[in-house]
N, C-alpha and C positions, 0 to 999 in steps of 0.2 A: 504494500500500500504506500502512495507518493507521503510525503512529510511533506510540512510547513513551517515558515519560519513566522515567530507569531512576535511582534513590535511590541513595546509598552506605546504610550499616547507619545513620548516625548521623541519617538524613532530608535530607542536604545533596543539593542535585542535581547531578548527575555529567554526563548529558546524553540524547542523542534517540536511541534504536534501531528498525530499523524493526522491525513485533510478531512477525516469524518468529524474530529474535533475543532479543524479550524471553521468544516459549512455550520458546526452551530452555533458557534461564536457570530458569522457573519449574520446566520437565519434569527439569531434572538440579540440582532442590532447590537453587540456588546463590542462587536471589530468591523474594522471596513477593509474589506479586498483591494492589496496596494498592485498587486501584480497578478494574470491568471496565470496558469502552468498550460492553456492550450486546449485540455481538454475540457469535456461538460458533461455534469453531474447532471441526471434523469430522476424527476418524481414521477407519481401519477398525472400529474396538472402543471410540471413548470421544467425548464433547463436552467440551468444557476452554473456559469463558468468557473470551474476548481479553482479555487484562488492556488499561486504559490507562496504570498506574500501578504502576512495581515497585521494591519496596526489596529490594536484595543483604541477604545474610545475614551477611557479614563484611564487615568495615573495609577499606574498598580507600584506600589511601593517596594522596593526588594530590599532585603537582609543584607549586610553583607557577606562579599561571597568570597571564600580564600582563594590558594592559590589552584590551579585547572589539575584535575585530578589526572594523575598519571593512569590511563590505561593503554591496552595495545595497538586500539582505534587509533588514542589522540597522537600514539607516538606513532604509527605510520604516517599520520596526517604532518607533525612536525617536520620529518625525515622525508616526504614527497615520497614515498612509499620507496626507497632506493637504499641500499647498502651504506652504510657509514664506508666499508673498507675499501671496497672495489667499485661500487657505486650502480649494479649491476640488481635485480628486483630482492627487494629484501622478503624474505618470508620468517623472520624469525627476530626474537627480540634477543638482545644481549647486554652482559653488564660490560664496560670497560674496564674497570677492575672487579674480578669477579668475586661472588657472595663470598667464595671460600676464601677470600684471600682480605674479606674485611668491606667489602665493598658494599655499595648499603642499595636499594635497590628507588632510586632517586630519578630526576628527571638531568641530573647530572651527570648521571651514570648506568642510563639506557639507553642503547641505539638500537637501529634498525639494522640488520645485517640478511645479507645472503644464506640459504643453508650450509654452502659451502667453505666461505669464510669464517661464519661459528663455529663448525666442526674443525676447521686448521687451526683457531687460536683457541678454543678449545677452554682449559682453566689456564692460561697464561695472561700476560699485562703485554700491551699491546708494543712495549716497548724491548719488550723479551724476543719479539720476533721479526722485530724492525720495521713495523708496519704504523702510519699513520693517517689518522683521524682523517676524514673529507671535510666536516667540519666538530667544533665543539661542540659536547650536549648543552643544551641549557632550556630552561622552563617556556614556557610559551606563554606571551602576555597579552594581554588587552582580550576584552570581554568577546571578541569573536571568536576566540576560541574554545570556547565553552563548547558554540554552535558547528563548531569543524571538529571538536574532536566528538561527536557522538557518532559522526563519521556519513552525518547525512548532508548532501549537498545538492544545490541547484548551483546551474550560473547566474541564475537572475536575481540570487541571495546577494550576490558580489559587493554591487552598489551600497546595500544595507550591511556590510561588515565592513566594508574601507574603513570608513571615520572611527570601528573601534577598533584596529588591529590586524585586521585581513589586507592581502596587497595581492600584486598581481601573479606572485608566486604561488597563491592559494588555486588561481583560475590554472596554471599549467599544472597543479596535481589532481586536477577534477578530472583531466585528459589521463595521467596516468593510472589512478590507483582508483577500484571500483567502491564505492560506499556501501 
């Protein structure tokens, strides 16, 4: 089933709903459809174009929210879905210094790797084997991240994460890595 990316009033992004949640948001006037995804939704008595894109009509207030939760989604989505080593399709997660050697299981200290490059470095430190990093690990910031790492994506989300933290490096992983 397609997702939705659902606005607060102010444009800020809140997060993913799947689109049966965002047409009753739209049908009980509480959000107004910013963008449609193409297709159209069939009642008995009416067609309603699937929104992709919906901003609420009132100020929903949020918590605050720490820092973006490491799972394996949001670090492919970090990584472009590519090998830290070789740079080649990563299908596996990896510590740079590994558990058993103290390493702690962080956003500093997980990348995306190849099967094949996991299995060569194996439990060694990346420097045991004279092999380096493509780039440094490090956390993923600004609030559109939230919305990339649950790993669902449109392109026409884009526009609405620029201003918090998405760039255009997010639109070439939507081409490589499947959500």
């Amino acid at each position: 089933m397609p997702h939705v990316l659902v606005l607060n009033a102010s444009y800020e992004p809140l997060g993913v709903v799947p689109l049966r949640r965002a047409l009753i948001l739209v049908l009980n006037d509480k959000a107004i459809s910013l963008e449609d995804s193409g297709a159209l939704m069939h009642s008995a008595t009416h067609v309603i174009p699937a929104p992709s894109v919906v901003r609420l009509k009132r100020f929903v207030r949020v918590p605050f929210r720490g820092p973006v939760p490491l799972t394996r989604r949001a670090l492919f989505a970090r990584d472009g879905g590519r090998c830290a080593y070789c740079g080649g399709v990563a299908t596996s997660v990896d510590h740079v210094v590994p558990r058993s050697r103290g390493g702690q299981h962080t956003w500093e200290n997980v990348v995306a790797a190849c099967r094949r490059c996991n299995h060569v470095k194996a439990d060694r430190h990346v420097a045991e084997i004279g092999w380096r990093l493509r780039h440094n690990p490090a956390p993923p910031s600004g609030l559109a991240w939230r919305i990339i790492g649950t790993g669902h994506r449109d392109p026409r989300w884009l526009p609405y994460l620029q201003p918090y933290g998405a760039d255009d490096d997010l639109a070439r992983i939507d081409g490589r890595v499947s959500a």
